[in-house]
N, C-alpha and C positions, 0 to 999 in steps of 0.2 A: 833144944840146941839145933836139931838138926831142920826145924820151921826157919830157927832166924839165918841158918846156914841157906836154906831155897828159898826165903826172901832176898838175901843179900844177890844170891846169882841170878835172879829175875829184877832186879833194881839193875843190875849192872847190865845183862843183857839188853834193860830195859835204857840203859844210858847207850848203851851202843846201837842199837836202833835208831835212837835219835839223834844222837850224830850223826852217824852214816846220813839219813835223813837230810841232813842240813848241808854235811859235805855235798853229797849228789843233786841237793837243790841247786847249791851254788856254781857248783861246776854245769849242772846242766842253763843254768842261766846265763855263764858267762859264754856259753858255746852259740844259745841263740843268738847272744848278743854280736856276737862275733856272724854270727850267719847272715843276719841282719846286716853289718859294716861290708861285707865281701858282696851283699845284691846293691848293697848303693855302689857301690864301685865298681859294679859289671854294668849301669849303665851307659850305652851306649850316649855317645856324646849329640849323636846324628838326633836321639829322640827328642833331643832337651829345646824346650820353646824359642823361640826367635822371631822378633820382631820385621826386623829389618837388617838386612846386611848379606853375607856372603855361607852358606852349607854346603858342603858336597865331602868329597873322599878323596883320597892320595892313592893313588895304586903304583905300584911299583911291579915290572915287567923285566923278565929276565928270560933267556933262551929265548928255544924257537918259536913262533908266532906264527908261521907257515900254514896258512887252512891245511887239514887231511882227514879224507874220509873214514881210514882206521880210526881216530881221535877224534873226541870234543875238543871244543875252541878252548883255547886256552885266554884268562881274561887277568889273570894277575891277583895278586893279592897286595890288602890294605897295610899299610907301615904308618909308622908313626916318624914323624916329619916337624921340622919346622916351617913354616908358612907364615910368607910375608906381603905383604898388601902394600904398593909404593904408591906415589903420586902414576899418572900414566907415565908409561916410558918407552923411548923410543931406543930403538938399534947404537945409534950414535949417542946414546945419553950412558952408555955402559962400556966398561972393557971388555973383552972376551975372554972368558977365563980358555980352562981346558981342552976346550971344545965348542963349537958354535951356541952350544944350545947351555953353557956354563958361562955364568958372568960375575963379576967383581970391581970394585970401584962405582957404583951406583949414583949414579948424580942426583937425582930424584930422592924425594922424600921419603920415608919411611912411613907410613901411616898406622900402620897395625900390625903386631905380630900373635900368631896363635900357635899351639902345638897340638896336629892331630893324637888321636887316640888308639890301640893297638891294631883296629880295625879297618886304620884310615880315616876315621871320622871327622871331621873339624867344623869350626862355628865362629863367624868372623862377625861383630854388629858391626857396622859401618854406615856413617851416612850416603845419602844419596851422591852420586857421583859415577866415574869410570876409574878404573884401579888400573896395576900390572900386578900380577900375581906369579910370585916364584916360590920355590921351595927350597930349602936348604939342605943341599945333595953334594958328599963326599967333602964339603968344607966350601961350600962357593951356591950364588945362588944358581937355579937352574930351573928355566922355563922352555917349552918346544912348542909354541903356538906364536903366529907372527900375524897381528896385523895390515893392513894394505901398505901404512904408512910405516911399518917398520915398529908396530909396536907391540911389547913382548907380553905375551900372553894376556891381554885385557878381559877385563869381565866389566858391567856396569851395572849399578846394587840402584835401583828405584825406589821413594820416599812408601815405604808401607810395606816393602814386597822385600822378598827372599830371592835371592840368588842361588839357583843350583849350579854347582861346578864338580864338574870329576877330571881331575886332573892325573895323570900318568907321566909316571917317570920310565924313559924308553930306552936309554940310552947302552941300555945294556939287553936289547931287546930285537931279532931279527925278525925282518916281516914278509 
């Protein structure tokens, strides 16, 4: 009686062993699995291959900007933005929103829109051509690079080739 009594508690310890076992298999499988999901999702968008079109960052600049020898430069950090790619565009082809450097009412075409990544990153393909590139800042779009002829912030994407653009939003930024 008392063999089939310490058979019975070593079957059973021997069952709980092996659950456990399979509990902890599972749960540590679904944890890689998930480790796995959060490294595809930490990469950056800047790495990802590109043919042709437009790459660069959004930075966003706030406070003083003032060189000083007590301090490092101060260079901004990346945000995540909307970004929009128009036909080219001139002065006169937009309202003014806000502020000089805020526009609304866009006469131009819309060609392409992208959403940086937390970083700043963004990835535009685009055929060959010349763009105006704005961001979409406070609710309006918003570029601060002008042209000779009056045109808002241009970039020009070549048939093969990558466009680098680091685009800064200042407007809230003293220099």
């Amino acid at each position: 009686m008392i063999s089939k009594f310490l058979t019975a508690m070593n079957l059973s310890k021997l069952f709980l062993s092996v659950l456990s076992f399979i509990i902890i298999g599972l749960f540590g499988s679904l944890i890689a699995q998930n480790k796995k999901s959060q490294n595809r999702h930490s990469i950056s968008i800047c790495s990802l291959p590109l043919k042709q079109g437009a790459r660069g960052k959004i930075i966003f600049q706030s406070g003083n900007f003032m060189p000083s020898p007590e301090s490092k430069p101060n260079v901004g950090s990346g945000v995540v933005r909307q970004i929009a790619f128009f036909e080219p565009t001139r002065m006169d082809q937009v309202t003014e929103g806000k502020s000089s450097t805020f526009y609304k009412n866009i006469k131009t075409k819309k060609i392409c829109q992208v959403t940086s990544d937390k970083n700043g990153c963004f990835l535009a393909r685009l055929k060959p051509g010349k763009y105006s590139m704005m961001v979409k800042e406070e609710g309006q779009w918003y570029a601060n690079s002008f042209g000779p002829n009056g045109e808002i912030f241009e970039i020009e994407v070549k048939a093969n080739e990558v466009t680098e653009v680091e685009f800064r939003i200042n407007h809230k930024a003293a220099f």
